[in-house]
C-alpha positions in Angstrom: 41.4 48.8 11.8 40.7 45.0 11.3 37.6 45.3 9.0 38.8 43.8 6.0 35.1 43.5 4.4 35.9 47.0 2.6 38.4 44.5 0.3 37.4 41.8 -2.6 40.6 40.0 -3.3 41.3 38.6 -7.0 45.1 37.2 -7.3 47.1 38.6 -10.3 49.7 35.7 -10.7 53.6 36.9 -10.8 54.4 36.1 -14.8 56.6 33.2 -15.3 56.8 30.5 -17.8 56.1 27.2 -16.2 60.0 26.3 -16.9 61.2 29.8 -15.9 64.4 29.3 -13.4 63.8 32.6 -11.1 60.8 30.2 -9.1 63.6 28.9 -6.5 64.4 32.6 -5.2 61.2 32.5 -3.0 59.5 35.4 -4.5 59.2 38.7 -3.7 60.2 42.3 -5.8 63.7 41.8 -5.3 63.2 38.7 -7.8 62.2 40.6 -10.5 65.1 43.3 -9.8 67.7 40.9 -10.1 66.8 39.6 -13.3 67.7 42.7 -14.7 70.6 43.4 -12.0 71.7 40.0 -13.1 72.1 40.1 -16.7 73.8 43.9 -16.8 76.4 41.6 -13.9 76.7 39.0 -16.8 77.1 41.4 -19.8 79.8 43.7 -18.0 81.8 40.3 -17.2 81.9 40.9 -13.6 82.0 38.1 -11.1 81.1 39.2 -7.6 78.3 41.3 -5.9 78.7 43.5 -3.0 75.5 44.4 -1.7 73.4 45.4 1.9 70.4 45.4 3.7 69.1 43.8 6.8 69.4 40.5 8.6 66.6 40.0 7.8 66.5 41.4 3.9 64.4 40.4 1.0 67.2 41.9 -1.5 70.2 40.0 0.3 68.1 36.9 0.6 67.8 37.3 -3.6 71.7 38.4 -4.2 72.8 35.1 -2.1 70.9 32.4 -3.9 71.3 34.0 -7.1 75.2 34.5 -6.5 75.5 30.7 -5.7 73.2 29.4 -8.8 75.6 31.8 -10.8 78.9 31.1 -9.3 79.5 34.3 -7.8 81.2 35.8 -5.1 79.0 37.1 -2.7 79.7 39.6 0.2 77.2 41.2 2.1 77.3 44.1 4.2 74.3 43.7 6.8 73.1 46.0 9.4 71.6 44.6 12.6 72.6 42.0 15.1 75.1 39.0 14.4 73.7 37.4 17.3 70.3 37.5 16.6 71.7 36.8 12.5 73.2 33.5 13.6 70.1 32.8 15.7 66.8 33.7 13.0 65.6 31.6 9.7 63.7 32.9 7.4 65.9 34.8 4.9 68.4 34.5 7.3 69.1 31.0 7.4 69.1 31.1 3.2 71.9 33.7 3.2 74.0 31.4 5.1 72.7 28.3 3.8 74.0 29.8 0.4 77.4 30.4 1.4 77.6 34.3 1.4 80.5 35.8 3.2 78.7 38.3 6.1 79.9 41.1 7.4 78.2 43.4 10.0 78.5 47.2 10.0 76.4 49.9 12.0 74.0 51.6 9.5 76.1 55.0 9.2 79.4 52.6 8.4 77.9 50.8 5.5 79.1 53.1 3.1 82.4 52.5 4.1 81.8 48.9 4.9 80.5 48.2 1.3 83.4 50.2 -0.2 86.2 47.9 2.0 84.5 44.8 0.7 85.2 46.0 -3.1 89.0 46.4 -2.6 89.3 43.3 -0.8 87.8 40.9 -3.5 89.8 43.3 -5.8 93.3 42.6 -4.0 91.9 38.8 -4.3 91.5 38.7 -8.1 87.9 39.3 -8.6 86.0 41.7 -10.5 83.0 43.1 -7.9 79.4 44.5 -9.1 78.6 47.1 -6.4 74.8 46.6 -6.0 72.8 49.4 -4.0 70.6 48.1 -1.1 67.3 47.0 -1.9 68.3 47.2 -6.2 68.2 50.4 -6.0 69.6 51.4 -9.6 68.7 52.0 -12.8 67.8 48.0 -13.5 65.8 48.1 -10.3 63.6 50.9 -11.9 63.0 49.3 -15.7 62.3 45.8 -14.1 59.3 47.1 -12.8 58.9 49.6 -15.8 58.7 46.5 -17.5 56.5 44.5 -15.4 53.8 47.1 -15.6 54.1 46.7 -19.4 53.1 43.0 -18.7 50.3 43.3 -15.7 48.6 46.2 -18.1 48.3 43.7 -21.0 46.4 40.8 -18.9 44.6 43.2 -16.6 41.2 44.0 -18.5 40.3 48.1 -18.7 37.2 47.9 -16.5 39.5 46.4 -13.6 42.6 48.9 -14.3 43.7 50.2 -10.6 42.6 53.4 -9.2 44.8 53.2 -6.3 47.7 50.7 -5.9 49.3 50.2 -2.3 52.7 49.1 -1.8 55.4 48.8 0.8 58.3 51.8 -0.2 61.5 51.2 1.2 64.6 52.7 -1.3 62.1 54.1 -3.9 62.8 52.1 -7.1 59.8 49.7 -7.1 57.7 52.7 -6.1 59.0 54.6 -8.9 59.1 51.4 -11.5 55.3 51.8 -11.3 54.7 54.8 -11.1 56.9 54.8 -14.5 55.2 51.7 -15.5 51.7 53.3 -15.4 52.4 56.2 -17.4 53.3 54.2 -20.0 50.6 51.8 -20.0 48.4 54.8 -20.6 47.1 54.3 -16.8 47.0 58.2 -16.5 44.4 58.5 -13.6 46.2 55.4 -11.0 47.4 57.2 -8.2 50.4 55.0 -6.5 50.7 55.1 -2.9 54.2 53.9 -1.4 53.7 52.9 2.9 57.1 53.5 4.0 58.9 50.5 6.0 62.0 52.9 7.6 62.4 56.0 5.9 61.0 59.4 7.2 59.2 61.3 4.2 61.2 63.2 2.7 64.0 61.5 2.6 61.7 58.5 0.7 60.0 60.9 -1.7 63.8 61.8 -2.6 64.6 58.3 -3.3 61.3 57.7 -5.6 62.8 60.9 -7.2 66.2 60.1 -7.9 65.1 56.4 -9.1 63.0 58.2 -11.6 66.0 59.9 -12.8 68.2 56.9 -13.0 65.8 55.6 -15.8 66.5 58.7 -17.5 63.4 60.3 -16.8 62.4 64.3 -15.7 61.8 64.0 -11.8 59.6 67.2 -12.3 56.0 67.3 -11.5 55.3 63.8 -9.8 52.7 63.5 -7.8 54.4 61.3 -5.1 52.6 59.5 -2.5 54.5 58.1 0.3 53.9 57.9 4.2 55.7 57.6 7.1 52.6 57.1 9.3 52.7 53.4 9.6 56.6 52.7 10.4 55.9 51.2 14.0 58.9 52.1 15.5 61.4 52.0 12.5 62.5 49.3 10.2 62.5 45.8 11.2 60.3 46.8 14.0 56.7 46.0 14.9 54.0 46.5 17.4 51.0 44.0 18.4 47.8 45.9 16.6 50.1 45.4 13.2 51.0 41.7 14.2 47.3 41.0 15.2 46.2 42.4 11.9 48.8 40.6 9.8 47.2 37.1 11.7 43.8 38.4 10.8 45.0 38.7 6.7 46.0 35.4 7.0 42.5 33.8 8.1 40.1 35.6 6.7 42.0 35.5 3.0 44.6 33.5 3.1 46.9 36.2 2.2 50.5 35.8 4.4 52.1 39.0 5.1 55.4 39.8 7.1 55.9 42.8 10.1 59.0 44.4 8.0 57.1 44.8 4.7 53.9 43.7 3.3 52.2 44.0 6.6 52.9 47.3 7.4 51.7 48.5 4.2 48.6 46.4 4.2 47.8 47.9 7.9 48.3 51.6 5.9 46.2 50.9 3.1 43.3 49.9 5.1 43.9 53.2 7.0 44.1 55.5 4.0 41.4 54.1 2.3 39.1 54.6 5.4 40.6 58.2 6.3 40.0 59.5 2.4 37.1 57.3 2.0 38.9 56.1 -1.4 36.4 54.4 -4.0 37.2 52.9 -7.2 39.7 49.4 -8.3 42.1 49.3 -5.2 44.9 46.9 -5.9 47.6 45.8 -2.8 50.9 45.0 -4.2 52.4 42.5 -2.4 56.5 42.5 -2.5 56.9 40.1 -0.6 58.5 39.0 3.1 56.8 35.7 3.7 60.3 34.4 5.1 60.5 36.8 7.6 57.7 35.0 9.4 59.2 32.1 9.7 62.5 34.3 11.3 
């Protein structure tokens, strides 16, 4: 599982102009989301975000700084410990370090818990944007519409992707590219999302329903998405995916994370062994470098 000499790596840089003001949010997809997520917040006039995700979350990591640049309210609803919150960096430490107001909820209460925080920045004046976990909505999905627009202009045809690899969690990234590729003309790329917590069908139902959110017929995708490589569940991890994740790092100087980018990376190499896949192979990483400094 730890040959990586089936991979050549080339970097495709994230596109940003050299003064662009989204470089302090530490990177990752939920950067790109929240450009978009930010400026339909900004045009509606409202002045708060209500979102969730993890302690240890990319997305809520993203929603905090950005709310405190932007002089927002920000309330997240996280699921997991506040113990072990208080305790872990990381993306963890940002969230406080930007002053978000945290709440904890048990996974099936953060429905509930997300809909209590609305009314109560309501009863205090404020105007709350009720943001999906992970960005999943219909900005979410046309950021990364969009981005493929961008990568297929710089990417040259004999190096267009025959396979890309990425690490699904809500379904709108996953469904972003697949979006993305259709319209770059990229008809024979076949996009493979590696689950990091949901079983699969309830993922290939959210790739689904992002695809409808960008006003788009949900008919007659070929959707790729595994649950094979989930290690126990979100936020959870085992040594072979740790060792590999240390082996990345040395032999390519590529750091991935145990929630994310690992376990996708650890799926890829599978699935392109198992199906013997050939062709450009292209891992897209979304990042969760922080969480290795949890």
């Amino acid at each position: 599982m730890n040959d990586l000499s089936l991979f050549q790596f080339r970097k495709f840089e994230y596109l940003l102009n050299e003064n662009d003001l989204w470089l302090p949010y530490y990177g990752g997809n939920k950067v790109r989301k929240f450009q978009k997520i930010l400026q339909d917040i900004e045009d509606s006039g409202k002045n708060a975000i209500v979102t969730t995700g993890g302690i240890q979350s990319n997305h809520c990591r993203v929603a905090a700084l950005v709310a405190s640049r932007h002089k927002l309210k920000c309330v997240l609803i996280l699921h997991g410990s506040e113990e072990s919150f208080q305790r872990q960096k990381g993306n963890a430490l940002l969230m406080r370090m930007a002053g978000a107001e945290i709440r904890f909820a048990e996974p099936e209460q953060i429905g509930s818990g997300m809909d209590q925080a609305m009314k109560d920045l309501e009863s205090d004046g404020f105007d709350p944007c009720y943001v999906y976990g992970g960005g999943h909505n219909r900005a979410g999905v046309e950021a990364y519409i969009e981005y493929m627009y961008e990568m297929s202009k710089s990417i040259p045809e004999s190096q267009i992707p025959d396979h890309i690899f990425l690490a699904s969690g809500t379904g709108s990234t996953q469904a972003g590219i697949l979006l993305g590729a259709k319209e770059a003309g990229w008809d024979h790329t076949a996009v493979h999302g590696i689950s990091v917590g949901r079983n699969k069908k309830r993922g290939k139902e959210g790739i689904l329903e992002s695809i409808s959110m960008a006003d788009q017929d949900n008919l007659n995708w070929d959707i790729n998405f595994y649950d094979d490589y989930l290690f126990g569940g979100y936020g959870k991890s085992n040594e072979e995916l740790l060792q590999l994740i240390d082996d990345v790092a040395l032999k390519t100087g590529v750091i991935l994370d145990a929630c994310y980018s690992g376990k996708a990376f650890f799926g890829m190499i599978d699935i392109v062994k198992k199906f013997n896949l050939e062709g450009n192979i292209m891992f897209w990483h979304t990042g969760g470098i922080l969480n290795r400094m949890a």
